[in-house]
N, C-alpha and C positions, 0 to 999 in steps of 0.2 A: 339766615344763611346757613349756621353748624347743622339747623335740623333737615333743609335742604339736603347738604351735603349728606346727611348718616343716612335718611331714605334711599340716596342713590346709589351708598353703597351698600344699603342692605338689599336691593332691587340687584346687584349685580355679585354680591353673596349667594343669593337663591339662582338667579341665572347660571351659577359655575357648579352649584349641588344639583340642580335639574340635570344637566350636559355629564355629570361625571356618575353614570349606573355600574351598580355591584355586579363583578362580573363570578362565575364559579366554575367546577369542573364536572361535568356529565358521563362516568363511565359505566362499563358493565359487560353484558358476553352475550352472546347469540348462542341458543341452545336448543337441541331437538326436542318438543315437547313429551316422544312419548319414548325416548330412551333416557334421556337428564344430558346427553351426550353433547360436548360443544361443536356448532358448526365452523369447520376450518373454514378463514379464509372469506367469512363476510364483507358484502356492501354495506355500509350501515351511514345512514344518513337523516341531518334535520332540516326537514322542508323548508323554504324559501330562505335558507341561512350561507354561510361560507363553509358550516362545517360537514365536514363527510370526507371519509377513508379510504375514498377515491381521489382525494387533492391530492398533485404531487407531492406537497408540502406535507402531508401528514407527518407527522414525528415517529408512529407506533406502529407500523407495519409490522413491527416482527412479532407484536404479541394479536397479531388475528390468526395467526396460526393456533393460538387455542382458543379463538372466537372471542378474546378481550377488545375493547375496545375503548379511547378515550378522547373526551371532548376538552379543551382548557379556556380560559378567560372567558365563557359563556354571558352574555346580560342576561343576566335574572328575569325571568318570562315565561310564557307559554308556547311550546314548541309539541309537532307531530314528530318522532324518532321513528328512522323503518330502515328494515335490517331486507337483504337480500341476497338471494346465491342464485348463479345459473342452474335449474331443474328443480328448485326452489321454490314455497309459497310466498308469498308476501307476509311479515310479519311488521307490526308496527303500534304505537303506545303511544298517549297521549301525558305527555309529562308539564311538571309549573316546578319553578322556586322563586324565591323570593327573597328580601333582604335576610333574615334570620335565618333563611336554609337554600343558601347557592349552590348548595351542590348535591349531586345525585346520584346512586346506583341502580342501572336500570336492567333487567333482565328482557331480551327477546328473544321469540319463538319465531321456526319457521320448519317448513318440512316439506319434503321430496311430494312432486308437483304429479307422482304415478299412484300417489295414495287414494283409493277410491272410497266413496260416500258410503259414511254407516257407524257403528258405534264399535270403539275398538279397547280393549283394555289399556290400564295404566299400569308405568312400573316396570315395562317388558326392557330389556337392557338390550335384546336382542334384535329388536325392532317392532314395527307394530305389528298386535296380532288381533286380528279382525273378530267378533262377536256372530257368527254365524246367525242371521236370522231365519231361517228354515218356518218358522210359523208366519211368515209376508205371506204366503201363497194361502193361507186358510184365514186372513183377515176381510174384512169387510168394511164398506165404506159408508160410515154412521153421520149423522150431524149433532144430534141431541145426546147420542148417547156416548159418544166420544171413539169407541173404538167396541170393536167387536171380533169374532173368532167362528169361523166352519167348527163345528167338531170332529165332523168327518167330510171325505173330498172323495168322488167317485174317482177310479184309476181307469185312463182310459187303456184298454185292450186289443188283441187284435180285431175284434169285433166293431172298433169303433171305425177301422180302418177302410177302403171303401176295396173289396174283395178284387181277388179275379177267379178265373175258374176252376184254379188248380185250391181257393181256400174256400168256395159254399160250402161244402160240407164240414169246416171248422166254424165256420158262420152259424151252422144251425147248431150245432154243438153247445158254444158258446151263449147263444141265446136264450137257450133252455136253462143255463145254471143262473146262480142269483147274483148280480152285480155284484163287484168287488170296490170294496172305497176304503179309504187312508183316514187314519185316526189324525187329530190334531198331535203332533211331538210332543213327548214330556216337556214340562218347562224347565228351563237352564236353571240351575242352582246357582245362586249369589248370595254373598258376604251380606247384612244388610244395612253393612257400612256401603255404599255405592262410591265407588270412582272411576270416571269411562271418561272417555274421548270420543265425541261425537262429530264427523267431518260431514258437514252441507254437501250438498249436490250443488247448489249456485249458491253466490255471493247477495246478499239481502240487509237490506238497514235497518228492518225493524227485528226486534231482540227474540231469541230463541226461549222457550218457555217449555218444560220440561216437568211432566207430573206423572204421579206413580198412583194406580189405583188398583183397589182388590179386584180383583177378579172373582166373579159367581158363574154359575152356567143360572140361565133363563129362557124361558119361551119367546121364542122368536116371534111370535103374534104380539107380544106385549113393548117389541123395538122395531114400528114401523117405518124408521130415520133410516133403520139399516138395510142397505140394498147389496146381496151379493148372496143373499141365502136360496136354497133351492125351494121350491115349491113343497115338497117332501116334507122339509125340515121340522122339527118342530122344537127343539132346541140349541140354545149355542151358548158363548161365553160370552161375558159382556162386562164392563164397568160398572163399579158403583160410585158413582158421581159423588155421593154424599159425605167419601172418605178418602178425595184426592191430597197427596201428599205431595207439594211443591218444591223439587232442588232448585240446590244452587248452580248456575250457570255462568262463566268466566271465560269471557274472550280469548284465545292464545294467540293466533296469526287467523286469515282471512279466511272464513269457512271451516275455521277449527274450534271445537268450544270444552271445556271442559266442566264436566258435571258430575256434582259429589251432594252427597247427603243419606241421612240414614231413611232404611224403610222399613216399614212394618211387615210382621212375619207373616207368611203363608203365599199365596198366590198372587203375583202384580201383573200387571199391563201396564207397561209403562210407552205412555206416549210424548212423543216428540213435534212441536207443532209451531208457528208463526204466523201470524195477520189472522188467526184462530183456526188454520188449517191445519190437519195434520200431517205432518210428515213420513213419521214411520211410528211403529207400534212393534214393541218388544214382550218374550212373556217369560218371565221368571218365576221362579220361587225360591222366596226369600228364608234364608237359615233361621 
């Protein structure tokens, strides 16, 4: 009968440890990624739960005016946190604690929703300042060889224009002299510590992949993957596959990624690509 009794009450010992979870507190700040700058006055919310900045109840509205934010008596779990402003990206983090670490400081990212696609410096206090890609218009579209470069680009003229009567005889003028074509740009100088911010064109699940390759000039007969050369041509610039150099790549908010890592000196093409396509193709030279 006593041992009866002590099993049932160790059966309803364990019943009342199950029902009573470590609960903690989850704060932090919503910050613009490419100035460090806090966003006033965030949504910040954890999916299918009570808590978010939006209950009337919240305790801490005064401190979202410098984009702090805090969660209290949390159960210790796995929770999605997403932070949000109106004109705003969506910015959001995948967080865990547990008995030995209930609690949490989280930092999220997010940024004005007029930011357009392409790779933009880090650092800038002033806001972002965009990477001008000027060598897009002199790339080509490789398969095997990953990326490629025109070295020069015919400019079109008024000749290419379709005349009227008052311009034949500019026409024939024109004709006679020798085509005019645009050299590929110098390539941008860069640190070859690398750290950029890179913003997608569309939102996508499978992971950004991000490699930096030397750059040679080669004969164009010897990269028949690449289509976009003239029939003319007989050299251009191109990858070497054999000495690609893989950064690192860090989620910030949805369609934003931040990529850092050192490259080797002299000329890169660095390409940006997902589900093995490429995206865009940049051309440095590295200090």
């Amino acid at each position: 009968m006593k041992k009866q009794l002590f099993i049932g009450a160790a059966a309803l010992v364990a019943m009342a440890m199950t029902g009573c979870q470590k609960t903690g507190t989850i704060e932090g700040v919503v910050l613009d990624p490419f100035t460090g700058k806090a966003i006033e006055m965030p949504t910040v919310w954890m999916d299918s739960t009570i808590f978010g900045t939006q209950n009337p109840k919240y305790p801490y509205k005064g401190e979202l005016q410098q984009g702090k934010f805090k969660f209290e008596k949390v159960p210790v779990g796995e929770y999605l946190i997403k932070a949000r402003r109106s004109k705003y990206i969506l910015g959001q983090q995948k967080i865990a604690t547990d008995e030995k670490n209930p609690n949490l400081s989280v930092t999220l990212y997010e940024y004005s929703d007029q930011i357009k696609p392409g790779l933009y410096k880090s650092g800038t206090t002033e806001g972002p300042e965009k990477i001008d890609n000027q060598w897009v218009v002199y790339s080509t579209s490789c398969s095997e060889s990953v990326a490629g470069y025109r070295l020069t680009m015919p400019i079109a003229t008024d000749a290419a224009k379709v005349p009227g009567k008052k311009d034949k005889k500019k026409k024939k003028k024109a004709d006679k002299g020798a085509a005019k074509v645009s050299s590929l740009p110098a390539p941008l100088a860069v640190d070859a510590a690398l750290n950029v911010f890179y913003v997608n064109a569309s939102s996508v699940t499978s992971p950004l992949v991000v490699t930096s390759y030397p750059a040679v000039e080669g004969k164009v007969a010897d990269h028949s993957d690449c289509q976009g050369f003239g029939a003319d041509e007989k050299t251009g610039l191109f990858v070497d596959k054999s000495k690609g150099t893989t950064l690192n790549v860090e989620y910030k908010a949805e369609n934003l990624f931040q990529v850092t890592g050192n490259l080797p000196s002299g000329k890169q093409i660095l390409q940006l690509a997902q589900d093995g396509k490429t995206l865009q193709t940049y051309y440095f030279m590295v200090k």
